[in-house]
C-alpha positions as a printed NumPy array, in Angstrom:
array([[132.709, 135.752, 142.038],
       [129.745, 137.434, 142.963],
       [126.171, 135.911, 142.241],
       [125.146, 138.215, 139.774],
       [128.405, 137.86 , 137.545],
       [128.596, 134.313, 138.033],
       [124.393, 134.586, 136.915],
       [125.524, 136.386, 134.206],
       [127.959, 134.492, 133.025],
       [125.671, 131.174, 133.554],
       [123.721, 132.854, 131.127],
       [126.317, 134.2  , 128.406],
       [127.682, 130.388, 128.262],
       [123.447, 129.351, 127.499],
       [123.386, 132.008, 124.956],
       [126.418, 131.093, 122.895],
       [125.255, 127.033, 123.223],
       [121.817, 128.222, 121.912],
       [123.736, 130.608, 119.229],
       [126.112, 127.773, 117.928],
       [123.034, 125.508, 117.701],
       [120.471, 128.12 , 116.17 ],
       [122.021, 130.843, 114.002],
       [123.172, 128.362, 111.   ],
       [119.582, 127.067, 110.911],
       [117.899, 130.468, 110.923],
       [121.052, 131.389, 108.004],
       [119.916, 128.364, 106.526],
       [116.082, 129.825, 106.483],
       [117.164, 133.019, 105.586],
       [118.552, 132.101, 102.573],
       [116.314, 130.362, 101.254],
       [114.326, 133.851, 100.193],
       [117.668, 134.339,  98.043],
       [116.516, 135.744,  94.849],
       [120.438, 134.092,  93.5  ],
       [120.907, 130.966,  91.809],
       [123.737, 130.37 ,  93.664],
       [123.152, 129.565,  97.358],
       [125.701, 131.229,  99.65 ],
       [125.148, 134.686,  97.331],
       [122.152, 137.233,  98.632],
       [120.837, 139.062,  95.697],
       [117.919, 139.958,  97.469],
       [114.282, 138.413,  98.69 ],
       [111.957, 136.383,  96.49 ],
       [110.025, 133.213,  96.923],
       [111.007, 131.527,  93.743],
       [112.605, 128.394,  95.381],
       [110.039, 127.318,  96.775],
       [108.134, 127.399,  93.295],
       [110.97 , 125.554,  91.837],
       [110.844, 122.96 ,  95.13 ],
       [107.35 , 122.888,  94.311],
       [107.361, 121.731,  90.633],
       [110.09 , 119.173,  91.293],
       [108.587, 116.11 ,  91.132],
       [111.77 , 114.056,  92.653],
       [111.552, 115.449,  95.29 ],
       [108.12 , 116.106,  96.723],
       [108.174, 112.109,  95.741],
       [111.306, 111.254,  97.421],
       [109.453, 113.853, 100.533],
       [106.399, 111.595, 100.505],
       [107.913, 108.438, 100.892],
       [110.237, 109.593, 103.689],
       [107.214, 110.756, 105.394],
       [105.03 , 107.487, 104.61 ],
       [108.093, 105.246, 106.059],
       [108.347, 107.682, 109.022],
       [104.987, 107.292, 109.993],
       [104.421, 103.675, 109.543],
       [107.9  , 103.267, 111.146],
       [107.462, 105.537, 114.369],
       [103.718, 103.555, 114.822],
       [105.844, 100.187, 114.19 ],
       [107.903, 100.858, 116.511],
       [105.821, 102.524, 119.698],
       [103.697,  99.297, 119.507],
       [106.918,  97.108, 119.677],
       [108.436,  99.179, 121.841],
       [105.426,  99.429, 124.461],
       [105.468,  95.386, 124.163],
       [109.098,  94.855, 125.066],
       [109.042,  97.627, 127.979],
       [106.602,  96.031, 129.424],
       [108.478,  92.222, 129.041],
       [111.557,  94.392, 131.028],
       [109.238,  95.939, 133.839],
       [106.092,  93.746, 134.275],
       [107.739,  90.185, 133.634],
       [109.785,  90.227, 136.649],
       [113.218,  87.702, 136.398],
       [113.022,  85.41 , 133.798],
       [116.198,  83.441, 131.499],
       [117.495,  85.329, 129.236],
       [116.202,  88.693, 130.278],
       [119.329,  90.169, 130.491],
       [120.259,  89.088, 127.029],
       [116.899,  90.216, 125.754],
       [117.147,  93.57 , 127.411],
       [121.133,  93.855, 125.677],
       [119.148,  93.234, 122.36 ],
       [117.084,  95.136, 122.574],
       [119.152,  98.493, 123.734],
       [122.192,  97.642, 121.042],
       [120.931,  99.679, 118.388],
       [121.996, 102.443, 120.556],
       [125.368, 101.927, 120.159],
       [125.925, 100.552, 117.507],
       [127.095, 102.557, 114.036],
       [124.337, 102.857, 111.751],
       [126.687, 101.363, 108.811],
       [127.221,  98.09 , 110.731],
       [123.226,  98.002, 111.178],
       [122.512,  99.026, 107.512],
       [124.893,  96.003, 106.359],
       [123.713,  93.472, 108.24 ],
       [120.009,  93.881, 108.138],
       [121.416,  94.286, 103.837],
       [122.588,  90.464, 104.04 ],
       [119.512,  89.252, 105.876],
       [117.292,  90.834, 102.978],
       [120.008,  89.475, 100.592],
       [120.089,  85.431, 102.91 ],
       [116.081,  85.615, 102.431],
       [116.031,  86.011,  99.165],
       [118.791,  83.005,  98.166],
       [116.685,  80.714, 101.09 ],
       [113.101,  81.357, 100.157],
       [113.393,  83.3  ,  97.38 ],
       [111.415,  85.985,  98.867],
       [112.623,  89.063, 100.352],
       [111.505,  92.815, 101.616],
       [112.299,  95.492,  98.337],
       [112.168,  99.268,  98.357],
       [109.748, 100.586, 101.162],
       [109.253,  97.318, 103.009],
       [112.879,  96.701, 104.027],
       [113.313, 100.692, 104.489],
       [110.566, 100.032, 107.07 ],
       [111.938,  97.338, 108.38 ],
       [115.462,  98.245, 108.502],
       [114.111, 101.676, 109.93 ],
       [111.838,  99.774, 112.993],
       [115.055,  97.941, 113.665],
       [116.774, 100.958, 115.158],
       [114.317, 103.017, 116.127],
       [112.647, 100.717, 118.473],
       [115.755, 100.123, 120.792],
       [115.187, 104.252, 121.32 ],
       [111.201, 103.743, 121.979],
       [111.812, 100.967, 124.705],
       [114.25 , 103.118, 126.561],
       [111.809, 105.869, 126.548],
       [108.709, 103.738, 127.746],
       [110.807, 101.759, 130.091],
       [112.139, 104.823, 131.86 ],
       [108.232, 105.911, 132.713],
       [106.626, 102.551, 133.233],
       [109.791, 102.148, 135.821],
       [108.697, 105.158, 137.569],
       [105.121, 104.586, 137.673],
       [103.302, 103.43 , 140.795],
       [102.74 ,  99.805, 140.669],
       [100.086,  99.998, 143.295],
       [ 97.56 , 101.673, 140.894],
       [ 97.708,  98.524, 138.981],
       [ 97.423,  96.324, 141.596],
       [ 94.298,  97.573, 143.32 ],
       [ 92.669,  97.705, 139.778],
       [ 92.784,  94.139, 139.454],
       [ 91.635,  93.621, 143.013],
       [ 88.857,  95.652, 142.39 ],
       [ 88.275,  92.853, 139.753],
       [ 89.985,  94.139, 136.296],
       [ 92.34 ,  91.789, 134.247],
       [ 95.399,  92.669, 133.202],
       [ 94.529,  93.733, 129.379],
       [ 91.918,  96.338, 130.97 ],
       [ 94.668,  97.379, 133.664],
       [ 96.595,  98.461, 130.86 ],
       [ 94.171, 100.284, 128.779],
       [ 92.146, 102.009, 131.493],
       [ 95.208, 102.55 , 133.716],
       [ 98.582, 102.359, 132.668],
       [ 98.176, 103.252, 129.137],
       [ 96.799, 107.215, 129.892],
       [ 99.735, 107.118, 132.722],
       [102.244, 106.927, 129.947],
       [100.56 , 108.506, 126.992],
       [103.239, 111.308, 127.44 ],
       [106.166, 108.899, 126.904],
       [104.541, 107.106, 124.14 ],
       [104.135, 110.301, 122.262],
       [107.751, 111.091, 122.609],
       [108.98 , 107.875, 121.313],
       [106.691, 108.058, 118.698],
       [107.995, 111.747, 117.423],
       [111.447, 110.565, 118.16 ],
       [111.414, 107.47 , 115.946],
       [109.473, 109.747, 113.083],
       [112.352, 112.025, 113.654],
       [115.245, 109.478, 113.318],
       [113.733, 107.639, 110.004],
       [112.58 , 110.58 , 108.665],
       [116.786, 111.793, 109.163],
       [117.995, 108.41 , 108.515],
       [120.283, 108.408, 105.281],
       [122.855, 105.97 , 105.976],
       [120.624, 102.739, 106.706],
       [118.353, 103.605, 103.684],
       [120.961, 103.723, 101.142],
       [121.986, 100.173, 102.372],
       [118.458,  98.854, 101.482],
       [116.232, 101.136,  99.506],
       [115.493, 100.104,  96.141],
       [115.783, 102.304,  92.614],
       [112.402, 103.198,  93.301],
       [112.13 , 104.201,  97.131],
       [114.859, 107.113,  97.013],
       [114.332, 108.752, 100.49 ],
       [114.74 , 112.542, 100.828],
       [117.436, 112.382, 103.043],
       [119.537, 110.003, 100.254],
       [117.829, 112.784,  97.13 ],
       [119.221, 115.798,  99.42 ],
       [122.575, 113.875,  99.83 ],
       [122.807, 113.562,  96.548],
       [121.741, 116.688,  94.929],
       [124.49 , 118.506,  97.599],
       [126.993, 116.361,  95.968],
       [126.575, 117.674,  92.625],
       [126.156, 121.46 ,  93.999],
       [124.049, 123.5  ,  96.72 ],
       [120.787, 124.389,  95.031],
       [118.413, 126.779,  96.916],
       [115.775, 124.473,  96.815],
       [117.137, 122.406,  99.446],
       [117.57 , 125.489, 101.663],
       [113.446, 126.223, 101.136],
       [112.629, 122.105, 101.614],
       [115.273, 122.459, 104.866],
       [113.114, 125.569, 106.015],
       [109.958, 123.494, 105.746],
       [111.418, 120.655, 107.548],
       [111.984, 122.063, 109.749],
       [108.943, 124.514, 110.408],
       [107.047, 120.847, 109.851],
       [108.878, 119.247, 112.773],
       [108.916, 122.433, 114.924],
       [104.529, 121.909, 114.787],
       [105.192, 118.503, 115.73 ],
       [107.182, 119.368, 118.49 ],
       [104.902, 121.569, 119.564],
       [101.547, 119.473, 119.391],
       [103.85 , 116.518, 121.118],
       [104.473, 118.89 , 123.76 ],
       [101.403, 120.291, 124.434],
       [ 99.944, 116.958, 124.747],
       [102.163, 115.968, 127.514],
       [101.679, 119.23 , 129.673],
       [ 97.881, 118.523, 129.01 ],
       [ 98.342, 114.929, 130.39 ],
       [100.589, 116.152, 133.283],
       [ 98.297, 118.529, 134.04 ],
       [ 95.366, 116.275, 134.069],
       [ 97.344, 114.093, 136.4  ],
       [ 98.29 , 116.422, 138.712],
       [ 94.447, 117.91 , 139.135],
       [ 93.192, 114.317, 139.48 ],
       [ 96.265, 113.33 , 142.351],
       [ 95.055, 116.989, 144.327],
       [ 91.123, 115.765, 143.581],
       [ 91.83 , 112.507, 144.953],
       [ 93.736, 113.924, 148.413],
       [ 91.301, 116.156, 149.389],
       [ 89.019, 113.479, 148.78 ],
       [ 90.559, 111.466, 151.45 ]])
């Protein structure tokens, strides 16, 4: 095979992943400018969905509180993710890392019904013990930090790992403690990692329907468990339009995420070429 067929065909087999990825979202988008009440149907173009997604009070409420969890879950879970990267790179060898680390990362593998049942009898083991125990939002939050901050450590670990340790050191020889170490120094180092756990775990609670319908309460219906539902009883166009805002909301996120890191990276690189040709 020649290298311009076998370039080619390197590309054909990108374009068909990309196709079998893509073209049911952008169907997905496209129909939701269906004039028809009935979803897989084109009757022709109109914007009348999204008026009716609009004046559907369910759901722009069940939209805001998936949002509000997501938020306070992904900022949750950066903090406590940051803190336990940090315990597996910067602590050194201590008992019970090992076990602490597999704690840590077991969220990853483990099925999000097992997770959503047994963080259900904690709540449920609280409540008989103290008589107190996380309803509705709080142990959606909760349950939602849980698993998403196995996925943040990973992500911080792998770039505190690769950082260069002698930055930090001369630092403190220069006389700074560790806490302004970390601000001043390793904190703008990994800025780009923190950002992508933090749109990561936004993404997975804001997706997450399996875990919430374990512990939400009759008042915190999520979107994902309101979509769920309302496919159940029939495809309305309205979750086509909410789907195309979804996903035009986390394509700007995406984006903003992404342009922060090449800023960073950028930054980094014109501050390692200032400092060689300083020496």
């Amino acid at each position: 095979m020649s290298g311009r067929t076998q370039r080619w065909t390197s590309w054909a087999i990108l374009g068909l992943g990309f196709a079998f990825l893509y073209v049911p979202v952008l169907i997905l988008m496209v129909y939701s400018f269906n004039e028809s009440r009935l979803a897989t149907v084109w009757s022709g173009f109109s914007f009348k969905w999204y008026g009716e997604l609009l004046r559907d009070k369910q759901m722009l409420s069940a939209a805001w509180i998936s949002i509000k969890i997501a938020f306070l879950t992904a900022s949750a879970a950066v903090v406590l993710g940051t803190m336990a990267a940090l315990v597996m790179t910067r602590m050194g060898k201590f008992p019970g890392k090992t076990l602490f680390g597999a704690l840590i990362t077991a969220p990853l593998v483990m099925p999000e019904v097992i997770i959503g049942l047994s963080i259900l009898l904690m709540f449920v083991s609280l409540g008989q013990m103290v008589g107190l125990a996380p309803k509705g939002i709080a142990s959606i939050w909760i349950a939602h930090v849980t698993f998403t901050l196995a996925f943040v450590t990973v992500v911080v670990s792998s770039r505190l790992a690769e950082l260069d340790k002698s930055l930090e050191e001369a630092a403190m020889d220069l006389g700074a403690n560790r806490i302004k170490v970390f601000f001043l120094i390793t904190l703008p180092i990994i800025a780009p990692a923190l950002v992508s756990g933090w749109l990561l775990a936004f993404t997975l609670s804001l997706d997450d329907v399996v875990i919430s319908s374990f512990v939400a309460g009759p008042n915190s219906t999520t979107l994902p468990m309101k979509v769920f539902s309302s496919v159940r009883l029939g495809l309305s166009p309205k979750i086509n339009a909410l789907a195309t805002l979804m996903i035009l909301v986390v394509a700007v996120a995406a984006f903003i995420g992404w342009w922060i890191m090449h800023r960073d990276e950028k930054r980094r690189k014109l501050d390692m070429q200032m400092a060689a040709k300083e020496k």
